[in-house]
Backbone as CSV, one residue per row, in Angstrom:
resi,resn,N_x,N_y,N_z,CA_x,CA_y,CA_z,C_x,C_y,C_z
1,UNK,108.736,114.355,135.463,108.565,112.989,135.952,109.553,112.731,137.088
2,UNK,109.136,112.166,137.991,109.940,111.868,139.206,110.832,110.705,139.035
3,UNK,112.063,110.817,139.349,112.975,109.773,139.406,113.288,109.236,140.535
4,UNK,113.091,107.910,140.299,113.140,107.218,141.701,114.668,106.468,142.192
5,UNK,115.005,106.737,143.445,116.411,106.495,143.923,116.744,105.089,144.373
6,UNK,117.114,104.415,143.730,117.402,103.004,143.896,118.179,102.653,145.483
7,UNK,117.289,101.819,146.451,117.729,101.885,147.396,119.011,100.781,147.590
8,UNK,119.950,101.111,148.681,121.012,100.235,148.807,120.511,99.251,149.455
9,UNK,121.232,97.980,149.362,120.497,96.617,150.355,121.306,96.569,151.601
10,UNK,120.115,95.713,152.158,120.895,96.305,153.661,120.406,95.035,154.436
11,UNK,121.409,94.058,154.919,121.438,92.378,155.168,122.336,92.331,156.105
12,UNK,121.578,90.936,156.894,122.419,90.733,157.801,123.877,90.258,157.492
13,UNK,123.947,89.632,156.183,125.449,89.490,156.077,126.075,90.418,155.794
14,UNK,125.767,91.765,155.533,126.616,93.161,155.113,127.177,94.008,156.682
15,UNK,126.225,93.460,158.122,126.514,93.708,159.001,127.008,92.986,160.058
16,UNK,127.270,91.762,159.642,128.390,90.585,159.974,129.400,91.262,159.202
17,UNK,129.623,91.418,158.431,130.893,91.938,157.582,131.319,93.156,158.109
18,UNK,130.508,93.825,158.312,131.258,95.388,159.085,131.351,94.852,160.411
19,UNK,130.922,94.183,161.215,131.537,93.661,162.581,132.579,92.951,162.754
20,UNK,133.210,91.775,161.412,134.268,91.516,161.513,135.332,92.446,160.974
21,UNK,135.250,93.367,160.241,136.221,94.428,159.926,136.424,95.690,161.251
22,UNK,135.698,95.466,162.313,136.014,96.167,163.482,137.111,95.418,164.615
23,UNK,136.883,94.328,164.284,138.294,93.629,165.287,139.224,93.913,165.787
24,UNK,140.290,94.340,164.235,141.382,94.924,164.751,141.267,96.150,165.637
25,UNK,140.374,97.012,165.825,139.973,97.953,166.569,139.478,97.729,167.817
26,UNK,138.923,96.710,168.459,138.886,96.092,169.916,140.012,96.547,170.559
27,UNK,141.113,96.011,170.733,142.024,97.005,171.470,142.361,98.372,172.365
28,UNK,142.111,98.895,170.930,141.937,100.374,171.486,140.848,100.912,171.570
29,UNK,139.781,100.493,171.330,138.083,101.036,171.948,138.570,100.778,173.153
30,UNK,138.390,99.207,173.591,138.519,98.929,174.965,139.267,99.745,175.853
31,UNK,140.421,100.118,175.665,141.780,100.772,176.276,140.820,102.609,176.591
32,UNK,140.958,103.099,175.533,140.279,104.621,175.130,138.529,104.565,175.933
33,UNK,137.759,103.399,175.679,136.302,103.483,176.782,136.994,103.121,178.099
34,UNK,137.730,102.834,178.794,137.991,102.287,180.103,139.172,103.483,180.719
35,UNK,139.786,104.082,179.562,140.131,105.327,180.257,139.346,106.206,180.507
36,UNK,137.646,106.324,178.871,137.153,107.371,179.847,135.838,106.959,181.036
37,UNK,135.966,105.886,181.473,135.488,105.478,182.466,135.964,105.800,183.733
38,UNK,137.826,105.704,183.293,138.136,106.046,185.105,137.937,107.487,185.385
39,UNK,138.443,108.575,183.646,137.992,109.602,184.445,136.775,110.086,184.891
40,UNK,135.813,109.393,183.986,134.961,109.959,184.712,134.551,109.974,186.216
41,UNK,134.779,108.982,186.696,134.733,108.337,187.905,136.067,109.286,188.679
42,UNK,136.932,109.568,188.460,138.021,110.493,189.008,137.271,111.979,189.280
43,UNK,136.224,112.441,187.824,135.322,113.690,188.135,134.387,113.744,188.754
44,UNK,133.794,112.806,189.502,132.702,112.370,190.775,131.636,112.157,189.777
45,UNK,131.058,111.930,188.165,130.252,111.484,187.985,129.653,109.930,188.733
46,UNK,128.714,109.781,188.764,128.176,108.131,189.226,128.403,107.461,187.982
47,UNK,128.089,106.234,188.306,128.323,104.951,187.152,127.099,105.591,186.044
48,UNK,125.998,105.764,186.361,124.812,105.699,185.686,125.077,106.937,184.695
49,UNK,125.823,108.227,185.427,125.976,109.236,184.202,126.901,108.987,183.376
50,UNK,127.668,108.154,184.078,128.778,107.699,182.604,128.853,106.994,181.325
51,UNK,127.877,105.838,182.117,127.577,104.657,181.122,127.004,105.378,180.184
52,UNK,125.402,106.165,181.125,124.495,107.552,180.138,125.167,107.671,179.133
53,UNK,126.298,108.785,178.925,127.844,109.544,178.413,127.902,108.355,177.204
54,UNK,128.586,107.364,177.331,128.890,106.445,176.569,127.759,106.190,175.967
55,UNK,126.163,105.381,176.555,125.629,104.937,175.054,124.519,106.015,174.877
56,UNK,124.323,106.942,175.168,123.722,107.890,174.211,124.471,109.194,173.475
57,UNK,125.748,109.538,173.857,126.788,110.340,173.407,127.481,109.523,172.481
58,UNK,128.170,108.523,172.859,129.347,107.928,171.708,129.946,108.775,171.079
59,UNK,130.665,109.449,172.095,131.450,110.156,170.793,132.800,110.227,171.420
60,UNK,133.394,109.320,171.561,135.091,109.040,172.118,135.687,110.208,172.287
61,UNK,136.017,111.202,171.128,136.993,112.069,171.369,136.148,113.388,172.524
62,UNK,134.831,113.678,171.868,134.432,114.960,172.678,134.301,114.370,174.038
63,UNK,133.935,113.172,174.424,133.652,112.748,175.642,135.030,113.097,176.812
64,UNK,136.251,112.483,175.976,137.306,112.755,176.687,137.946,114.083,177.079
65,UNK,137.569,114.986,176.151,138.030,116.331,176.003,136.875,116.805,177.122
66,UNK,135.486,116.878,176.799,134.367,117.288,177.764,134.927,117.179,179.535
67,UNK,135.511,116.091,179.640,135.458,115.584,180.972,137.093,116.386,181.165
68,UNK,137.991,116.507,180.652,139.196,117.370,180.860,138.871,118.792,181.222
69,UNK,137.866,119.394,180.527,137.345,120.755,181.232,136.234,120.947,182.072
70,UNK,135.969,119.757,182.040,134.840,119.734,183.340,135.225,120.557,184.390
71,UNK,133.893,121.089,185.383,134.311,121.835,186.611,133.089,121.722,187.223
72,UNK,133.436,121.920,188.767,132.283,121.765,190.055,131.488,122.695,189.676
73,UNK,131.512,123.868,189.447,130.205,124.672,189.127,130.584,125.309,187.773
74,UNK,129.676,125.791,187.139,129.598,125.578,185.643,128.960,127.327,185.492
75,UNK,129.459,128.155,184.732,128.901,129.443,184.596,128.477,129.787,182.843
76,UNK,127.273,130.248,182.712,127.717,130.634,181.159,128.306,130.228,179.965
77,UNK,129.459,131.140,180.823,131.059,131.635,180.153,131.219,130.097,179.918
78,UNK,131.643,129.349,180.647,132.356,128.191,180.781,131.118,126.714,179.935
79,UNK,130.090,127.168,179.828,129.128,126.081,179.586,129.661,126.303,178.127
80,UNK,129.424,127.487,177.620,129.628,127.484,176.263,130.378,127.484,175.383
81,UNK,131.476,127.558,176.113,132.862,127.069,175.863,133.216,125.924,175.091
82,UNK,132.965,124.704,176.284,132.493,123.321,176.537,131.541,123.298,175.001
83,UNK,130.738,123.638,174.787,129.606,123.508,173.419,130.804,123.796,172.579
84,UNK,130.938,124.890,172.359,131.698,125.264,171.320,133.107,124.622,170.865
85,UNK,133.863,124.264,172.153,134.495,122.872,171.801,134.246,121.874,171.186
86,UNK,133.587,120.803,171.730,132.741,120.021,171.399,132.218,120.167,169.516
87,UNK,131.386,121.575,169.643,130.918,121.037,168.349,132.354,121.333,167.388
88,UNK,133.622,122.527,167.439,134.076,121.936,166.994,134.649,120.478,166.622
89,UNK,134.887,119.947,167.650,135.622,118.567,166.973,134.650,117.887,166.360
90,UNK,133.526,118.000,166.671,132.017,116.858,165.729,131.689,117.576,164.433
91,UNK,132.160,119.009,164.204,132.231,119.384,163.001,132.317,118.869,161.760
92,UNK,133.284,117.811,161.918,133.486,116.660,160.742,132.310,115.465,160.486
93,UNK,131.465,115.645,161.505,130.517,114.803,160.938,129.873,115.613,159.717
94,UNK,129.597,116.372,159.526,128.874,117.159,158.909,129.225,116.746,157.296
95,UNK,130.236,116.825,157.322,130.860,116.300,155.758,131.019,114.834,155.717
96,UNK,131.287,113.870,156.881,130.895,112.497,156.629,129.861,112.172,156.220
97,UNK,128.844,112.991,156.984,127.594,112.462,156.773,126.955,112.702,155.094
98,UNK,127.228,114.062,154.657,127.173,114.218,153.432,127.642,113.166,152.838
99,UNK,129.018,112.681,152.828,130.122,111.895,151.990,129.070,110.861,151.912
100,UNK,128.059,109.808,152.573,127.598,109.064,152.658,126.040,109.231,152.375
101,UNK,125.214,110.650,152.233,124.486,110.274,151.666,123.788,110.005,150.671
102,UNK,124.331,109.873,149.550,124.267,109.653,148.322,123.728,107.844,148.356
103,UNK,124.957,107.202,149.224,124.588,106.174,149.412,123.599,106.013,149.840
104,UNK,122.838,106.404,151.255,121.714,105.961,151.914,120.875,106.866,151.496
105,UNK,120.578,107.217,150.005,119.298,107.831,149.151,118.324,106.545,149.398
106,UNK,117.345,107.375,149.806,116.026,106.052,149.309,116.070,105.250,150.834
107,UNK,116.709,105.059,151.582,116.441,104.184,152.736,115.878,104.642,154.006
108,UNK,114.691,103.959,154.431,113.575,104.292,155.617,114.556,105.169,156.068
109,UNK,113.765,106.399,157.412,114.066,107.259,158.398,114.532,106.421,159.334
110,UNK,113.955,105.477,159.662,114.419,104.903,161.058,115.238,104.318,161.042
111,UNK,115.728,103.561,159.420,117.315,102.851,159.302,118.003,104.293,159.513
112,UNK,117.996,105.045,158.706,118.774,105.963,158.474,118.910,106.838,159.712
113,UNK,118.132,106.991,160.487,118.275,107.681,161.882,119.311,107.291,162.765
114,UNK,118.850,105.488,162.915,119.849,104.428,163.299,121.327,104.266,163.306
115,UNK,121.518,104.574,161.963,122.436,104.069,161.365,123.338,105.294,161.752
116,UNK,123.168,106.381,161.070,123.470,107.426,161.572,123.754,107.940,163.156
117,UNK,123.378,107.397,164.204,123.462,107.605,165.433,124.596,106.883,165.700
118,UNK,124.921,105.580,165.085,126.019,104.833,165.198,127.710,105.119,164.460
119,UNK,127.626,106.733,163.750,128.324,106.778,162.944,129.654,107.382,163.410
120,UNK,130.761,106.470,163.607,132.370,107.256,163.820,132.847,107.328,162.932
121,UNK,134.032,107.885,163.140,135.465,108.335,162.302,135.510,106.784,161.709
122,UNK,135.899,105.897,162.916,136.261,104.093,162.249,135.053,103.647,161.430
123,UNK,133.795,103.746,162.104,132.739,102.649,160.749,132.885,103.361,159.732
124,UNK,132.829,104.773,159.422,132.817,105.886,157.922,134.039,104.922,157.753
125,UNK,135.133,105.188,157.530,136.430,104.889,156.801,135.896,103.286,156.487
126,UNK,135.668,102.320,157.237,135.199,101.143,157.217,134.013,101.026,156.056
127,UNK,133.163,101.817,155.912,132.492,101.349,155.015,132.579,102.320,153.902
128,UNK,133.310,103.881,153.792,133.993,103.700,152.531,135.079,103.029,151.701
129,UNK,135.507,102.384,152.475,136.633,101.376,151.883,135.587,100.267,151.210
130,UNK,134.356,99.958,152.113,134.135,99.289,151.286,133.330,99.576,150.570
131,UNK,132.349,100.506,150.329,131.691,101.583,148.516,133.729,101.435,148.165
132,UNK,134.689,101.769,148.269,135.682,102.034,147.185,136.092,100.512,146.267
133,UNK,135.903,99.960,147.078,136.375,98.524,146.688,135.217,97.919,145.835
134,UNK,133.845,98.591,145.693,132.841,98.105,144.732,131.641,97.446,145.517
135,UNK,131.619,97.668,146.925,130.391,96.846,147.992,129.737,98.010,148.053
136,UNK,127.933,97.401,148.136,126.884,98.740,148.144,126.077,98.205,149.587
137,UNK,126.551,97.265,150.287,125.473,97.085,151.612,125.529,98.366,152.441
138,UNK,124.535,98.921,152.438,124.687,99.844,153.847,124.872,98.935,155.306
139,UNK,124.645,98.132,155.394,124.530,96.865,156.626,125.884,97.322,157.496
140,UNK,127.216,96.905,156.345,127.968,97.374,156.897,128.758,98.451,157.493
141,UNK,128.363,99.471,157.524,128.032,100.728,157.656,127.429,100.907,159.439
142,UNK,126.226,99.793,159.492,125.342,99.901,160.437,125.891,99.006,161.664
143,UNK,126.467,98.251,160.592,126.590,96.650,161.576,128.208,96.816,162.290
144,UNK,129.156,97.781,161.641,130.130,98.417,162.311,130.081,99.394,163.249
145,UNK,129.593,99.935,162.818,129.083,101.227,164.272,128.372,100.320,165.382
146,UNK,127.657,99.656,165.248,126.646,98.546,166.089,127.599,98.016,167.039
147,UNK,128.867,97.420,166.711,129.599,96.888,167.022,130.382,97.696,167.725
148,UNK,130.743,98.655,167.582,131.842,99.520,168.422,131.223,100.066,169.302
149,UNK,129.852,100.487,169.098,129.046,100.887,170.591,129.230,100.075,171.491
150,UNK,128.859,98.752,171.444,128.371,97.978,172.418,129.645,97.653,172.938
151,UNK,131.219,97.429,172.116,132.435,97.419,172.731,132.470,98.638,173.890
152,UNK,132.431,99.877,172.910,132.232,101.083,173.744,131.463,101.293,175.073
153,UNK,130.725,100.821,175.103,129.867,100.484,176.248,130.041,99.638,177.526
154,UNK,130.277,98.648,176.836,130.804,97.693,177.890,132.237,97.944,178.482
155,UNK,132.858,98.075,178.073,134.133,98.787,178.133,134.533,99.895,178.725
156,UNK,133.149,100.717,179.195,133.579,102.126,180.300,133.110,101.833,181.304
157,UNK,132.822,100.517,181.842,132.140,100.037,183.238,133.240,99.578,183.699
158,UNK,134.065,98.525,183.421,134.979,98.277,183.989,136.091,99.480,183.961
159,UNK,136.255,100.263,183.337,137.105,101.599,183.714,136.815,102.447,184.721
160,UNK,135.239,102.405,185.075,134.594,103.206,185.802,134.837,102.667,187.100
161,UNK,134.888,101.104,187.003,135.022,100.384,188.793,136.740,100.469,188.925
162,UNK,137.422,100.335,187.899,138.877,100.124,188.396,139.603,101.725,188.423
163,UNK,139.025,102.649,188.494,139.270,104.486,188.475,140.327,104.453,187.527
164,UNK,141.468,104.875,188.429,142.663,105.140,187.173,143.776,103.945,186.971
165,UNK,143.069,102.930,187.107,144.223,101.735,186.741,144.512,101.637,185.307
166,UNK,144.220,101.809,184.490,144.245,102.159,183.076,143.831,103.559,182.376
167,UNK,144.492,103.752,182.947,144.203,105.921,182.595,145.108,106.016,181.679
168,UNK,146.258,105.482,181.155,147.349,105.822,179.780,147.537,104.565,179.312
169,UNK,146.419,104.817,178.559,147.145,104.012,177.417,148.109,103.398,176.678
170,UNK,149.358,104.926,176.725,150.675,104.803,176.351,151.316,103.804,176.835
171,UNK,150.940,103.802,177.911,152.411,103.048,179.096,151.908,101.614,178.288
172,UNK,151.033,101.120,177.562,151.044,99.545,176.943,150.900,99.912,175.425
173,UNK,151.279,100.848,175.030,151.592,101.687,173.563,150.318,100.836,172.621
174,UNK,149.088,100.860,173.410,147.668,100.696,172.531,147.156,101.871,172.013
175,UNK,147.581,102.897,172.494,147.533,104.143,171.916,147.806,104.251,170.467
176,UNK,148.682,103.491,170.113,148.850,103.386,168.242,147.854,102.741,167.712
177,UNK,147.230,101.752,168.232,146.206,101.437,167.575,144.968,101.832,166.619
178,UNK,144.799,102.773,167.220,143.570,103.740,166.435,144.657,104.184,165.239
179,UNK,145.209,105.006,165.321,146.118,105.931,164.462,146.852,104.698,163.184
180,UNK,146.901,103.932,163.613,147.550,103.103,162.598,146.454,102.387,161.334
181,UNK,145.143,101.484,162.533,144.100,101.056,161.832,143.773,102.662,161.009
182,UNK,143.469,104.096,161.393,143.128,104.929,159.900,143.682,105.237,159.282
183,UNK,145.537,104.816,159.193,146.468,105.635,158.093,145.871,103.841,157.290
184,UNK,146.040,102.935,157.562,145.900,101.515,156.572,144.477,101.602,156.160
185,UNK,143.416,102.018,156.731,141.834,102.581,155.943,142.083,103.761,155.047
186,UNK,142.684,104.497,155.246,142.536,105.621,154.611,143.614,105.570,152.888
187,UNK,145.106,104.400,153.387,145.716,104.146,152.031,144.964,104.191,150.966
188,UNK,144.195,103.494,150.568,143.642,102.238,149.580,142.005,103.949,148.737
189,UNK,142.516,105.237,149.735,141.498,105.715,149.429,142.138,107.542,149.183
190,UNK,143.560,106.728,148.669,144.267,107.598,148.202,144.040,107.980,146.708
191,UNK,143.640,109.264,146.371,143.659,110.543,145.014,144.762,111.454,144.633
192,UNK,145.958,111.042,144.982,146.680,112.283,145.154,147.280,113.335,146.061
193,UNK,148.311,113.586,145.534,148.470,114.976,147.163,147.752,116.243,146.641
194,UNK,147.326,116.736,145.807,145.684,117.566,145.902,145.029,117.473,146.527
195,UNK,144.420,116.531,146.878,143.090,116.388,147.517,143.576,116.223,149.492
196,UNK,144.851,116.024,149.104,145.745,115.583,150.989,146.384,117.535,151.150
197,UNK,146.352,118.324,150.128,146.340,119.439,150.998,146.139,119.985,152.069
198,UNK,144.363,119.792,151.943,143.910,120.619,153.335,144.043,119.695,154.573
199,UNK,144.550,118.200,154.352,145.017,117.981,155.448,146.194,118.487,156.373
200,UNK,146.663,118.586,155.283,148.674,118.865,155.600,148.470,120.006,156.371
201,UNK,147.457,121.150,155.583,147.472,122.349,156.370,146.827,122.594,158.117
202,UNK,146.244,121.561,157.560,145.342,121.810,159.356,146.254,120.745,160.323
203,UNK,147.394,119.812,159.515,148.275,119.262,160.434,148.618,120.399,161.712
204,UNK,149.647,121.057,160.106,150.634,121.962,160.701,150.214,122.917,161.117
205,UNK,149.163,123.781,161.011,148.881,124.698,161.645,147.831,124.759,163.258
206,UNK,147.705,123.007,163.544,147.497,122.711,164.771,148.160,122.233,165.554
207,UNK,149.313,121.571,165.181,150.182,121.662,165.761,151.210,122.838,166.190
208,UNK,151.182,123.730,165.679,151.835,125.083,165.898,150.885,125.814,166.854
209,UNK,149.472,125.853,166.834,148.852,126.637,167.722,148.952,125.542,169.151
210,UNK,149.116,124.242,169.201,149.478,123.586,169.967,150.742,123.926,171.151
211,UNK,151.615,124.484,170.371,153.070,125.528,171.084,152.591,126.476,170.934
212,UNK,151.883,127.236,170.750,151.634,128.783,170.699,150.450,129.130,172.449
213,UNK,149.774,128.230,171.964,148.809,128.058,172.891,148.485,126.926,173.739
214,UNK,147.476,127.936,174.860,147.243,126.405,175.710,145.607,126.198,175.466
215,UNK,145.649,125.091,176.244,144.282,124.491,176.177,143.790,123.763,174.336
216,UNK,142.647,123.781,173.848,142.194,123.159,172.881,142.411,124.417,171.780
217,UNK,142.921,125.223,171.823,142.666,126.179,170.716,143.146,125.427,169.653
218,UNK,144.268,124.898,169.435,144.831,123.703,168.347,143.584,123.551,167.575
219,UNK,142.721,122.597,168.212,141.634,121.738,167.444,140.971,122.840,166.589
220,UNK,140.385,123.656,167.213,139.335,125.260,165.864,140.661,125.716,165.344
221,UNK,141.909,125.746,165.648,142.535,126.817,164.405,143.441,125.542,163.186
222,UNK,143.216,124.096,163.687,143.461,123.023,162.439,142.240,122.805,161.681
223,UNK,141.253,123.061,162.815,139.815,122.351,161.625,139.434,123.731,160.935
224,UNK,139.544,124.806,161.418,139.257,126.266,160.329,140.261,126.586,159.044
225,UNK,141.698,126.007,159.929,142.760,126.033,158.244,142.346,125.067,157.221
226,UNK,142.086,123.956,157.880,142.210,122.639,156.995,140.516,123.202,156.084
227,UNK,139.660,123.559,156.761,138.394,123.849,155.677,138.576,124.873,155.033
228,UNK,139.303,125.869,155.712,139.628,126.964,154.449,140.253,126.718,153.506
229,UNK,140.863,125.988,153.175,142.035,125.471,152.651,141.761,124.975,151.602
230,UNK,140.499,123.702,152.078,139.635,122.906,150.754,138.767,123.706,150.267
231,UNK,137.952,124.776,150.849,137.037,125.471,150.248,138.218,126.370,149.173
232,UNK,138.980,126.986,149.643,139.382,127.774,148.408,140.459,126.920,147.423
233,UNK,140.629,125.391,147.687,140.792,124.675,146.537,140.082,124.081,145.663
234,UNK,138.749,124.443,146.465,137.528,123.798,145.820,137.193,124.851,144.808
235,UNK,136.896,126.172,145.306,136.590,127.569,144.402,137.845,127.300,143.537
236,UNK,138.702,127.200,142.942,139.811,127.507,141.962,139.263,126.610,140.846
237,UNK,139.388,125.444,141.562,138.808,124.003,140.426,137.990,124.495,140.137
């Protein structure tokens, strides 16, 4: 007999609610889309491939990294590089997306396509905090990502017309912003230092290939420790 998967509800007030829990994060979207607006505009893209970049890519970190190895002519060697970068750092969707679908069992393709297209590092933490805290709207989930696009968006046009007038962040220390809003999401969704292992490991061992090496090698030899790490803490358990 088939068992049927009770779908989550999904309302406009669950995605008012994930749009006001993105606020504190305005800041540094704005700051982080308007830096990568100027560079892009510094790499001779036009307005139209950038904006492009922003709302059908959304993906903050590969975007910025992409455009750091950018080059006038492009070989192979070098295209696939660029990929292979890239999908490392989006690697982690792969297990967000898992982490979450349990929740969005049972809900249409086209929410779920949606919803999913809208999905960062900030709305995930955002709306597992709120499944941890006992809320089942997917809305908010949807209605947070919804929200940071369109910040995201709007936000690399004016970076794009003003080039590098806001290229560091640092120098107005909005740069903490991100990093702070996920250590205060991520508290409240604390298990233990077990389960913070394979972080620790892919800290330190990307930061060390960081001095060892140049360029992005850091990022594949933290995200290969840190999964080896959980997989063979996972095999023991």
């Amino acid at each position: 007999m088939k068992t049927l998967t009770a779908r989550s509800p999904f309302t406009l007030t669950g995605a008012l609610i994930g749009a006001r829990l993105t606020l504190p994060l305005f800041p540094g979207i704005i700051v982080f889309a308007t830096a990568f607006g100027a560079a892009a505009s510094q790499k001779g893209l036009d307005v139209w491939q950038t904006m492009a970049l922003s709302a059908f890519v959304f993906a903050g970190a590969s975007q910025m990294v992409a455009l750091e190895v950018w080059r006038d002519s492009w070989t192979v060697a070098s295209a696939f590089g660029l990929m292979m970068l890239t999908l490392t750092i989006n690697a982690r969707m792969i297990l967000m997306g898992a982490a979450i679908q349990p929740w969005m069992a049972g809900t249409p393709k086209t929410t779920s396509a949606a919803t999913l297209f809208l999905l960062t590092d900030a709305n995930w933490l955002i709306a597992m905090r709120h499944r941890a805290e006992g809320g089942n709207d997917l809305a908010v989930l949807a209605g947070s990502g919804a929200t940071l696009w369109v910040v995201w968006v709007i936000a690399t046009l004016p970076g794009y017309l003003a080039g590098a007038f806001v290229s560091n962040p640092q120098a107005f220390g909005l740069d903490l912003v991100m990093p702070i809003f996920f250590a205060a999401m991520l508290a409240p969704l604390w298990r233990g230092a077990g389960p913070a292992v394979p972080w620790a490991v892919a800290g330190i061992v990307a930061l060390a290939a960081q001095q060892l090496f140049e360029g992005y090698v850091f990022i594949i030899a933290g995200a290969l420790a840190g999964a080896i790490t959980g997989a063979l803490r996972r095999g023991r358990a």
